[in-house]
C-alpha positions as CSV (number, residue, x, y, z in Angstrom):
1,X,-75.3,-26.5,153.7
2,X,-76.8,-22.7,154.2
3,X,-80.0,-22.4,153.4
4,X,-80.3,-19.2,151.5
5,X,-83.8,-18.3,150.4
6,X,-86.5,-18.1,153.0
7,X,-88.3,-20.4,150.8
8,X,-85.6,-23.2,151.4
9,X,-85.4,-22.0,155.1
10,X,-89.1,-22.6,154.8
11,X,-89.3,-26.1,153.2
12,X,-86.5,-27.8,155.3
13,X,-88.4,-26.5,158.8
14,X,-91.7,-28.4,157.2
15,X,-90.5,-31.3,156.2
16,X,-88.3,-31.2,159.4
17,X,-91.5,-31.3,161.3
18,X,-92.7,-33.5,159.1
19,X,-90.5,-36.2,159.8
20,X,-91.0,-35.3,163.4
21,X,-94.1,-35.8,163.0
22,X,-93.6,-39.2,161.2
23,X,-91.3,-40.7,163.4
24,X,-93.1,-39.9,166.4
25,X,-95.9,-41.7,165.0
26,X,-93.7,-44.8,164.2
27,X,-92.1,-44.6,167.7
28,X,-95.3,-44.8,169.3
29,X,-96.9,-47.6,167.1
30,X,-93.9,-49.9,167.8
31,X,-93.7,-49.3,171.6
32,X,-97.6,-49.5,172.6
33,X,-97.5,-53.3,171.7
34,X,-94.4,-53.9,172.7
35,X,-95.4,-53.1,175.9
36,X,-98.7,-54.9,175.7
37,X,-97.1,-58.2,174.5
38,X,-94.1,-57.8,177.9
39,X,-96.5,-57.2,179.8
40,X,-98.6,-60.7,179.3
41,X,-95.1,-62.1,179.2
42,X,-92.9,-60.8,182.1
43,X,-94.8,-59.7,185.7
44,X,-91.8,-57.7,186.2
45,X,-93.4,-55.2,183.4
46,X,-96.7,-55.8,184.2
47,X,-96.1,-54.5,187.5
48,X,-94.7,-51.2,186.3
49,X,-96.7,-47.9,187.4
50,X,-98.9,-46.1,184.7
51,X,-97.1,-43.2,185.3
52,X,-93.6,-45.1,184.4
53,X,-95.7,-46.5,181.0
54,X,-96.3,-43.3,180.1
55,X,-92.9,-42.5,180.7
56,X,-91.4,-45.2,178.6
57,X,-93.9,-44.5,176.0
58,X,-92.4,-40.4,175.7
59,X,-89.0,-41.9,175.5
60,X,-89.8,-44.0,172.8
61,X,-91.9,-41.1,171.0
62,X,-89.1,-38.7,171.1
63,X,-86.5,-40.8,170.1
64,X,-87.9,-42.2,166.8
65,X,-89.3,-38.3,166.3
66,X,-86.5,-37.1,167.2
67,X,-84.1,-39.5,164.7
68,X,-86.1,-39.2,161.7
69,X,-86.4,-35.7,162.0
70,X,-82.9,-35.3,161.7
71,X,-82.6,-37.9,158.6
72,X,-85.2,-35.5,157.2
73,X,-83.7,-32.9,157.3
74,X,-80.4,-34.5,155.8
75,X,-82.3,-35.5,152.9
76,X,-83.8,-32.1,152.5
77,X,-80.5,-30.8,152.3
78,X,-79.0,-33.6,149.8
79,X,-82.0,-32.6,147.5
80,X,-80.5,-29.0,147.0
81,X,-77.6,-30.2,145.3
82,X,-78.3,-29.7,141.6
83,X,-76.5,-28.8,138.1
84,X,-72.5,-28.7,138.6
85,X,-72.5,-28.0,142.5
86,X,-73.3,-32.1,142.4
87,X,-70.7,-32.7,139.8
88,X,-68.3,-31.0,142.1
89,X,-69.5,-33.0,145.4
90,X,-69.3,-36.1,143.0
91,X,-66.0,-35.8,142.1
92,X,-64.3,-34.7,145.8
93,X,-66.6,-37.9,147.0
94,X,-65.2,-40.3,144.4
95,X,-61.1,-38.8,145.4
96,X,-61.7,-39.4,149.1
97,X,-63.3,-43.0,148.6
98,X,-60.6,-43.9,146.2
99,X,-57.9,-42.7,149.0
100,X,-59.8,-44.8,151.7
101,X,-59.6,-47.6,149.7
102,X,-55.8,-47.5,149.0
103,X,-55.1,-47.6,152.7
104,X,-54.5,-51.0,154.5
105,X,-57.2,-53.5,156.2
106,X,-55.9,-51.6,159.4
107,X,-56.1,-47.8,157.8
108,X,-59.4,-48.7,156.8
109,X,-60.5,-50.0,160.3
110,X,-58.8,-47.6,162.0
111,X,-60.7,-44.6,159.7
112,X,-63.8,-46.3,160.2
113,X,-63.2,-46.0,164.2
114,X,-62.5,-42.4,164.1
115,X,-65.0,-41.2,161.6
116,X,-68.0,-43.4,163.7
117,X,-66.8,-43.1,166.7
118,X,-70.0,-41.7,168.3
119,X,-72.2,-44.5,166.6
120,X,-69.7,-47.4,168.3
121,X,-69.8,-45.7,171.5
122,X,-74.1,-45.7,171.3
123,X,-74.2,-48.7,170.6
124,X,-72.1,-50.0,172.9
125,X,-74.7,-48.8,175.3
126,X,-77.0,-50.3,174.0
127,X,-75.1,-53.7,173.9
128,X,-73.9,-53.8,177.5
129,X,-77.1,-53.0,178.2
130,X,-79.0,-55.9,176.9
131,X,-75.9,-58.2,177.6
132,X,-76.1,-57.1,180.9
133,X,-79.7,-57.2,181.3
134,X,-79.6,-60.6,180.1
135,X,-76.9,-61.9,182.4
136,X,-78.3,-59.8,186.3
137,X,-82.0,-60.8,185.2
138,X,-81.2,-64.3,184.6
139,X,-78.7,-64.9,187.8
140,X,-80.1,-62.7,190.4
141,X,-83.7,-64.0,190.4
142,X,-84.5,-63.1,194.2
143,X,-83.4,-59.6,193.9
144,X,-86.0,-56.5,193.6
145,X,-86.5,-55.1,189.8
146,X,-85.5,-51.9,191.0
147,X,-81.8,-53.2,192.0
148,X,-81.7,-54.9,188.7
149,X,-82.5,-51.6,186.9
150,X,-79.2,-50.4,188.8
151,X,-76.6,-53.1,188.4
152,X,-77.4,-53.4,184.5
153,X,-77.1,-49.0,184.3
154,X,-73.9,-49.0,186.3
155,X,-72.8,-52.6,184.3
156,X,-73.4,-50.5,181.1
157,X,-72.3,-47.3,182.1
158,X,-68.8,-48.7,183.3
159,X,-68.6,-50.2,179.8
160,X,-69.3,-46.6,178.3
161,X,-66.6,-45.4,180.0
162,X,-64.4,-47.8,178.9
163,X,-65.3,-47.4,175.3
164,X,-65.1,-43.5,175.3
165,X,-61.8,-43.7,176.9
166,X,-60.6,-46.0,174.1
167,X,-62.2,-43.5,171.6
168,X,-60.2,-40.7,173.1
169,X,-56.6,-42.9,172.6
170,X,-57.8,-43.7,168.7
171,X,-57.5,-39.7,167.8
172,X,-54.2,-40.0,168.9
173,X,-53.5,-43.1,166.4
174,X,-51.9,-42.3,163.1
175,X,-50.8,-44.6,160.7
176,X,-48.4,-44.3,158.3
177,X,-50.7,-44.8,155.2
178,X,-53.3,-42.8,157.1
179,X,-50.8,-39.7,157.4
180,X,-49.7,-40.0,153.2
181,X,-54.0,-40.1,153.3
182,X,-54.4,-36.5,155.0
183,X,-51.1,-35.5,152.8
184,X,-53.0,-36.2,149.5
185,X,-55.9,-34.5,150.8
186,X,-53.8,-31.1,151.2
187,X,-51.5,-31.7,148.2
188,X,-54.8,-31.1,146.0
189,X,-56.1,-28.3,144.1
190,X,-57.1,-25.0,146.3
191,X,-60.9,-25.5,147.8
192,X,-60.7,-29.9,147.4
193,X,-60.1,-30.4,150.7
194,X,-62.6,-29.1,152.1
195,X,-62.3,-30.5,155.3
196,X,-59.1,-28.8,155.9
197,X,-60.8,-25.6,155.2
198,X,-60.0,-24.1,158.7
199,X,-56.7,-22.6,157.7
200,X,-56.8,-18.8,158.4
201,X,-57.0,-16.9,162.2
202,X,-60.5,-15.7,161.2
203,X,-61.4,-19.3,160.3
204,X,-60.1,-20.9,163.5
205,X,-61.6,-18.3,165.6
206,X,-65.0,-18.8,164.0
207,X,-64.7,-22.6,164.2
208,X,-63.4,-22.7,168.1
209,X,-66.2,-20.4,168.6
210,X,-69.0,-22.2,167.2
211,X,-67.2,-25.3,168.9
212,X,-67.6,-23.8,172.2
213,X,-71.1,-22.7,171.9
214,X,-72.2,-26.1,170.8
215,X,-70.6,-27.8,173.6
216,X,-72.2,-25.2,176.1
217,X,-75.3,-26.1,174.5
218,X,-75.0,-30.1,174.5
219,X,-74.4,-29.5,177.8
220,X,-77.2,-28.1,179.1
221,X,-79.3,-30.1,177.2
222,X,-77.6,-33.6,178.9
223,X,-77.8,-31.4,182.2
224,X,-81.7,-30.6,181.5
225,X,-82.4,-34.2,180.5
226,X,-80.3,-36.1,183.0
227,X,-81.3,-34.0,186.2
228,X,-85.5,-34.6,186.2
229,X,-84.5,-38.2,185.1
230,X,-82.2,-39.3,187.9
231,X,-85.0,-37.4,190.1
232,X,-88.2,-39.3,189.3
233,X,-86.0,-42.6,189.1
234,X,-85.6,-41.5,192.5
235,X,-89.3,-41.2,193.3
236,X,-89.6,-44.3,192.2
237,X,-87.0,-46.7,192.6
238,X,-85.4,-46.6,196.4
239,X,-82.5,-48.7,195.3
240,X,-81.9,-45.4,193.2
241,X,-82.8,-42.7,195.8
242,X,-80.1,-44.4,198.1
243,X,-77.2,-44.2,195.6
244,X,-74.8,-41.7,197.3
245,X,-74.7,-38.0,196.4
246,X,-71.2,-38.4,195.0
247,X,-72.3,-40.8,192.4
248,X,-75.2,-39.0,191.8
249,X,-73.1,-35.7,190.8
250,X,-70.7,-38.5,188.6
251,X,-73.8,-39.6,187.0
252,X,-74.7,-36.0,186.0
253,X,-71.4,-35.1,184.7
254,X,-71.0,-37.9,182.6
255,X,-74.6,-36.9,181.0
256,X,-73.0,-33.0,180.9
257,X,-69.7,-34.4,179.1
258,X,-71.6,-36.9,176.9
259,X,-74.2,-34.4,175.4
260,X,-71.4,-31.6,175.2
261,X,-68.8,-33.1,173.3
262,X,-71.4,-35.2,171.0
263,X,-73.2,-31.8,170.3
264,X,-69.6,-29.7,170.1
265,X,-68.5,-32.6,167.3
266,X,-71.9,-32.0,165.2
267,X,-71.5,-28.4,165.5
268,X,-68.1,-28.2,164.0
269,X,-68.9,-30.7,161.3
270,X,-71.5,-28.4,160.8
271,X,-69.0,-25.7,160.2
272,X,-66.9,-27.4,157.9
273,X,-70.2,-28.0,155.5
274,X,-70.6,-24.8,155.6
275,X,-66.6,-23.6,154.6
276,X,-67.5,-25.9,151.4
277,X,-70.9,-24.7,150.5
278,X,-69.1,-21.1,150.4
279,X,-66.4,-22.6,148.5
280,X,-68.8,-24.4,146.2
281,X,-70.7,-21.6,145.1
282,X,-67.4,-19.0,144.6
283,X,-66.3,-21.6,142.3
284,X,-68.9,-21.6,140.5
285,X,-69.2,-18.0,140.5
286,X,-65.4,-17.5,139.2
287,X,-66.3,-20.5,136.2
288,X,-69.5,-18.3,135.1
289,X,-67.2,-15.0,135.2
Protein backbone atom coordinates (compact mmCIF):
# COMPACT_ATOMS: atom_id res chain seq x y z
CA UNK A 1 0.00 0.00 0.00
CA UNK A 2 1.23 3.80 -0.70
CA UNK A 3 1.19 5.88 1.90
CA UNK A 4 -0.19 9.13 0.63
CA UNK A 5 -0.42 11.80 3.21
CA UNK A 6 2.64 12.84 5.08
CA UNK A 7 0.59 12.22 8.10
CA UNK A 8 0.28 8.46 7.21
CA UNK A 9 3.96 8.50 6.01
CA UNK A 10 4.39 10.00 9.50
CA UNK A 11 2.44 7.44 11.68
CA UNK A 12 3.70 4.13 10.01
CA UNK A 13 7.62 5.43 10.53
CA UNK A 14 6.55 5.86 14.49
CA UNK A 15 4.90 3.02 15.10
CA UNK A 16 7.56 1.32 12.85
CA UNK A 17 10.12 2.51 15.39
CA UNK A 18 7.96 1.69 17.87
CA UNK A 19 7.80 -1.78 17.35
CA UNK A 20 11.49 -1.62 16.87
CA UNK A 21 11.75 -0.39 19.77
CA UNK A 22 9.47 -3.11 21.32
CA UNK A 23 10.94 -5.95 19.95
CA UNK A 24 14.27 -5.03 20.79
CA UNK A 25 13.26 -4.87 24.25
CA UNK A 26 11.67 -8.33 24.10
CA UNK A 27 14.74 -9.80 22.25
CA UNK A 28 16.93 -8.66 24.92
CA UNK A 29 14.80 -9.75 27.93
CA UNK A 30 14.55 -13.29 26.54
CA UNK A 31 18.32 -13.69 25.69
CA UNK A 32 20.05 -12.12 28.98
CA UNK A 33 18.67 -15.19 31.03
CA UNK A 34 18.91 -17.46 28.53
CA UNK A 35 22.30 -17.04 28.64
CA UNK A 36 22.61 -16.81 32.37
CA UNK A 37 20.68 -20.11 32.98
CA UNK A 38 23.44 -22.01 29.83
CA UNK A 39 25.88 -20.70 31.37
CA UNK A 40 25.33 -22.47 35.01
CA UNK A 41 24.33 -25.36 32.82
CA UNK A 42 26.87 -26.02 30.00
CA UNK A 43 30.86 -24.87 30.59
CA UNK A 44 31.05 -24.82 26.94
CA UNK A 45 28.89 -21.32 27.23
CA UNK A 46 30.29 -20.40 30.28
CA UNK A 47 33.55 -20.29 28.73
CA UNK A 48 32.54 -17.91 25.94
CA UNK A 49 34.44 -14.50 25.72
CA UNK A 50 32.47 -11.29 26.90
CA UNK A 51 33.01 -9.86 23.81
CA UNK A 52 31.20 -13.04 21.96
CA UNK A 53 28.20 -12.45 24.84
CA UNK A 54 27.85 -9.22 23.72
CA UNK A 55 27.80 -10.41 20.41
CA UNK A 56 25.11 -12.90 20.82
CA UNK A 57 23.19 -10.56 22.86
CA UNK A 58 23.08 -7.81 19.39
CA UNK A 59 21.98 -10.71 17.34
CA UNK A 60 19.28 -11.49 19.52
CA UNK A 61 18.32 -7.66 19.86
CA UNK A 62 18.22 -7.04 16.19
CA UNK A 63 16.41 -9.92 15.29
CA UNK A 64 13.37 -9.66 17.55
CA UNK A 65 13.59 -5.59 16.73
CA UNK A 66 14.03 -6.21 13.63
CA UNK A 67 10.89 -8.85 13.18
CA UNK A 68 8.36 -6.92 15.05
CA UNK A 69 9.21 -3.91 13.40
CA UNK A 70 8.19 -5.30 10.25
CA UNK A 71 4.85 -6.91 11.73
CA UNK A 72 4.24 -3.38 12.79
CA UNK A 73 4.41 -1.92 10.18
CA UNK A 74 2.03 -4.59 8.35
CA UNK A 75 -0.43 -3.89 10.85
CA UNK A 76 -0.16 -0.18 10.28
CA UNK A 77 -0.87 -0.65 6.89
CA UNK A 78 -3.92 -3.27 7.41
CA UNK A 79 -5.44 -0.41 9.62
CA UNK A 80 -5.80 1.97 6.52
CA UNK A 81 -8.14 -0.14 4.84
CA UNK A 82 -11.51 1.44 5.58
CA UNK A 83 -15.18 1.99 3.96
CA UNK A 84 -15.48 0.02 0.51
CA UNK A 85 -11.65 -0.27 -0.22
CA UNK A 86 -12.15 -3.33 2.58
CA UNK A 87 -15.17 -4.52 0.97
CA UNK A 88 -13.30 -4.83 -2.18
CA UNK A 89 -10.10 -6.60 -0.41
CA UNK A 90 -12.85 -8.82 1.28
CA UNK A 91 -14.33 -10.02 -1.53
CA UNK A 92 -10.94 -10.67 -3.97
CA UNK A 93 -9.77 -12.47 -0.42
CA UNK A 94 -12.86 -14.65 -0.05
CA UNK A 95 -12.51 -15.67 -4.38
CA UNK A 96 -8.92 -16.66 -3.97
CA UNK A 97 -9.48 -18.74 -0.74
CA UNK A 98 -12.47 -20.37 -2.27
CA UNK A 99 -10.20 -21.35 -5.47
CA UNK A 100 -7.41 -22.65 -3.02
CA UNK A 101 -9.72 -24.72 -1.51
CA UNK A 102 -11.22 -26.44 -4.67
CA UNK A 103 -7.78 -27.66 -5.62
CA UNK A 104 -6.58 -31.12 -4.46
CA UNK A 105 -4.66 -32.29 -1.10
CA UNK A 106 -1.58 -32.05 -3.56
CA UNK A 107 -2.62 -28.43 -5.21
CA UNK A 108 -3.09 -27.27 -1.88
CA UNK A 109 0.42 -28.55 -0.65
CA UNK A 110 1.97 -27.78 -3.53
CA UNK A 111 0.50 -23.76 -3.22
CA UNK A 112 1.46 -23.78 0.22
CA UNK A 113 5.27 -24.64 -0.91
CA UNK A 114 5.47 -22.01 -3.41
CA UNK A 115 3.66 -19.16 -1.66
CA UNK A 116 6.10 -19.99 1.76
CA UNK A 117 8.83 -20.95 0.30
CA UNK A 118 11.18 -18.52 2.10
CA UNK A 119 9.63 -19.38 5.59
CA UNK A 120 10.41 -23.43 4.88
CA UNK A 121 13.69 -22.65 3.68
CA UNK A 122 14.45 -20.52 7.35
CA UNK A 123 13.41 -22.77 9.04
CA UNK A 124 15.07 -25.44 7.78
CA UNK A 125 18.02 -23.60 9.05
CA UNK A 126 17.08 -23.51 11.92
CA UNK A 127 16.17 -27.24 12.19
CA UNK A 128 19.39 -28.70 10.75
CA UNK A 129 20.86 -26.60 13.03
CA UNK A 130 19.61 -27.77 16.23
CA UNK A 131 19.33 -31.39 14.73
CA UNK A 132 22.70 -31.10 14.01
CA UNK A 133 23.86 -29.48 17.09
CA UNK A 134 22.22 -32.09 18.92
CA UNK A 135 23.73 -35.06 17.07
CA UNK A 136 28.06 -33.45 16.71
CA UNK A 137 27.65 -32.13 20.42
CA UNK A 138 26.47 -35.36 21.76
CA UNK A 139 28.94 -37.80 19.57
CA UNK A 140 32.01 -35.84 19.33
CA UNK A 141 32.57 -35.11 23.00
CA UNK A 142 36.54 -34.76 22.82
CA UNK A 143 36.50 -32.33 20.02
CA UNK A 144 37.11 -28.33 20.59
CA UNK A 145 33.75 -26.09 20.75
CA UNK A 146 35.09 -24.21 18.05
CA UNK A 147 35.13 -27.34 15.53
CA UNK A 148 31.67 -28.17 16.69
CA UNK A 149 30.56 -24.55 15.78
CA UNK A 150 31.91 -25.60 12.22
CA UNK A 151 30.57 -29.06 11.51
CA UNK A 152 26.94 -28.17 12.74
CA UNK A 153 27.20 -24.57 10.19
CA UNK A 154 28.52 -26.60 7.24
CA UNK A 155 25.92 -29.68 8.44
CA UNK A 156 23.15 -26.94 8.26
CA UNK A 157 24.28 -25.05 5.51
CA UNK A 158 24.62 -28.24 3.22
CA UNK A 159 20.92 -28.85 4.15
CA UNK A 160 20.16 -25.12 3.02
CA UNK A 161 21.39 -25.81 -0.10
CA UNK A 162 19.50 -28.76 -0.50
CA UNK A 163 16.28 -27.17 0.41
CA UNK A 164 16.72 -23.96 -1.87
CA UNK A 165 17.60 -26.23 -4.71
CA UNK A 166 14.31 -28.06 -4.17
CA UNK A 167 12.57 -24.67 -3.91
CA UNK A 168 13.94 -23.64 -7.25
CA UNK A 169 12.41 -27.15 -9.03
CA UNK A 170 8.81 -26.39 -7.12
CA UNK A 171 8.35 -23.01 -9.46
CA UNK A 172 8.74 -25.15 -12.12
CA UNK A 173 5.75 -27.61 -10.84
CA UNK A 174 2.30 -27.03 -12.19
CA UNK A 175 -0.51 -28.97 -11.74
CA UNK A 176 -3.29 -29.43 -13.60
CA UNK A 177 -5.89 -27.98 -11.04
CA UNK A 178 -3.27 -25.40 -10.12
CA UNK A 179 -3.14 -24.14 -13.97
CA UNK A 180 -7.48 -24.08 -14.23
CA UNK A 181 -6.50 -22.04 -10.54
CA UNK A 182 -4.28 -19.19 -12.35
CA UNK A 183 -7.02 -19.48 -15.37
CA UNK A 184 -9.90 -18.42 -13.12
CA UNK A 185 -7.78 -15.84 -11.63
CA UNK A 186 -7.45 -14.11 -15.31
CA UNK A 187 -10.92 -15.13 -16.57
CA UNK A 188 -12.31 -12.51 -13.84
CA UNK A 189 -13.49 -9.09 -14.07
CA UNK A 190 -10.80 -6.34 -15.23
CA UNK A 191 -8.55 -5.17 -11.95
CA UNK A 192 -9.50 -8.80 -9.69
CA UNK A 193 -6.49 -10.26 -10.35
CA UNK A 194 -4.52 -8.20 -9.08
CA UNK A 195 -1.63 -10.19 -8.95
CA UNK A 196 -1.48 -10.55 -12.51
CA UNK A 197 -1.44 -6.88 -12.77
CA UNK A 198 1.98 -6.72 -14.60
CA UNK A 199 0.56 -6.94 -18.07
CA UNK A 200 1.73 -3.82 -20.11
CA UNK A 201 5.66 -2.93 -21.38
CA UNK A 202 5.61 0.00 -18.88
CA UNK A 203 4.40 -2.37 -16.09
CA UNK A 204 7.07 -5.02 -16.82
CA UNK A 205 9.73 -2.59 -17.07
CA UNK A 206 8.85 -0.96 -13.81
CA UNK A 207 8.50 -4.29 -12.07
CA UNK A 208 11.96 -5.85 -13.58
CA UNK A 209 13.38 -2.66 -12.41
CA UNK A 210 12.30 -2.46 -9.02
CA UNK A 211 13.27 -6.32 -9.00
CA UNK A 212 16.67 -5.57 -9.91
CA UNK A 213 17.27 -2.86 -7.47
CA UNK A 214 15.98 -4.90 -4.60
CA UNK A 215 18.13 -7.70 -5.40
CA UNK A 216 21.22 -5.29 -5.62
CA UNK A 217 20.22 -4.15 -2.45
CA UNK A 218 19.67 -7.63 -0.56
CA UNK A 219 22.80 -8.19 -1.75
CA UNK A 220 24.79 -5.82 -0.30
CA UNK A 221 23.19 -6.07 2.79
CA UNK A 222 23.99 -10.20 2.96
CA UNK A 223 27.52 -9.02 1.64
CA UNK A 224 27.81 -6.23 4.55
CA UNK A 225 26.51 -8.59 7.21
CA UNK A 226 28.27 -11.82 6.13
CA UNK A 227 31.80 -10.20 5.57
CA UNK A 228 32.61 -8.67 9.35
CA UNK A 229 30.94 -11.95 10.61
CA UNK A 230 32.97 -14.63 8.98
CA UNK A 231 35.93 -12.11 10.07
CA UNK A 232 35.55 -11.88 13.79
CA UNK A 233 34.53 -15.71 13.72
CA UNK A 234 37.90 -15.77 12.41
CA UNK A 235 39.47 -13.78 15.31
CA UNK A 236 38.01 -16.04 17.35
CA UNK A 237 37.61 -19.40 16.32
CA UNK A 238 41.04 -20.93 14.57
CA UNK A 239 39.03 -23.86 13.37
CA UNK A 240 37.35 -21.02 11.34
CA UNK A 241 40.33 -18.88 10.40
CA UNK A 242 41.78 -22.12 8.79
CA UNK A 243 38.79 -22.88 6.52
CA UNK A 244 40.35 -22.34 3.00
CA UNK A 245 39.84 -19.13 1.03
CA UNK A 246 37.71 -20.91 -1.60
CA UNK A 247 35.14 -21.81 0.92
CA UNK A 248 35.35 -18.67 2.49
CA UNK A 249 34.36 -16.73 -0.92
CA UNK A 250 31.45 -19.81 -1.24
CA UNK A 251 30.35 -18.85 2.10
CA UNK A 252 29.99 -15.25 1.07
CA UNK A 253 28.21 -15.81 -2.07
CA UNK A 254 25.77 -17.91 -0.66
CA UNK A 255 25.03 -14.90 2.02
CA UNK A 256 25.15 -12.46 -1.36
CA UNK A 257 22.52 -14.90 -3.26
CA UNK A 258 20.49 -15.58 -0.10
CA UNK A 259 19.79 -11.86 1.01
CA UNK A 260 19.46 -10.87 -2.87
CA UNK A 261 16.83 -13.04 -4.02
CA UNK A 262 14.91 -12.93 -0.50
CA UNK A 263 14.96 -9.03 -0.72
CA UNK A 264 14.31 -9.00 -4.79
CA UNK A 265 11.02 -11.46 -3.93
CA UNK A 266 9.76 -8.76 -1.09
CA UNK A 267 10.42 -6.04 -3.43
CA UNK A 268 8.27 -7.24 -6.26
CA UNK A 269 5.50 -8.33 -3.92
CA UNK A 270 5.88 -5.06 -2.87
CA UNK A 271 5.15 -3.92 -6.39
CA UNK A 272 2.27 -5.92 -7.00
CA UNK A 273 0.47 -4.16 -3.63
CA UNK A 274 1.05 -1.27 -4.97
CA UNK A 275 -0.51 -2.12 -8.86
CA UNK A 276 -3.81 -2.93 -6.53
CA UNK A 277 -3.78 0.02 -4.24
CA UNK A 278 -3.84 2.12 -7.67
CA UNK A 279 -6.40 -0.11 -8.90
CA UNK A 280 -8.38 0.07 -5.68
CA UNK A 281 -8.65 3.62 -5.44
CA UNK A 282 -9.50 4.31 -9.55
CA UNK A 283 -12.27 2.01 -8.81
CA UNK A 284 -13.54 3.77 -6.44
CA UNK A 285 -13.04 6.89 -8.13
CA UNK A 286 -14.97 5.64 -11.47
CA UNK A 287 -18.08 4.28 -8.79
CA UNK A 288 -18.20 7.97 -7.17
CA UNK A 289 -18.22 9.54 -10.81
Amino acid sequence: MKLITKQQQEEAAKTTMLGLAKGGALGLALAIPALHFASKRYPAVRAIPPVQRGWLMLIATLGAGMTNAELSYEAYLKSQWHGRTAEILRKEQEEEEAGIHALSLQGRALHWAKENRFGIIGMSWVTAMAVSGGLVFARNRGVPFSQKIVQVRMYAQGVTIAVLLASAGLSAIHLPDEEALEKSEKARAPGEAWKLMVVTKEQQEEAARATMWGGFRGAVLGLTVGLPSLYIAGVFYPAVRRIPVVQKTWLMLIATLGAGATNAEITYNDYLAMQRYKRIMAELEERQL
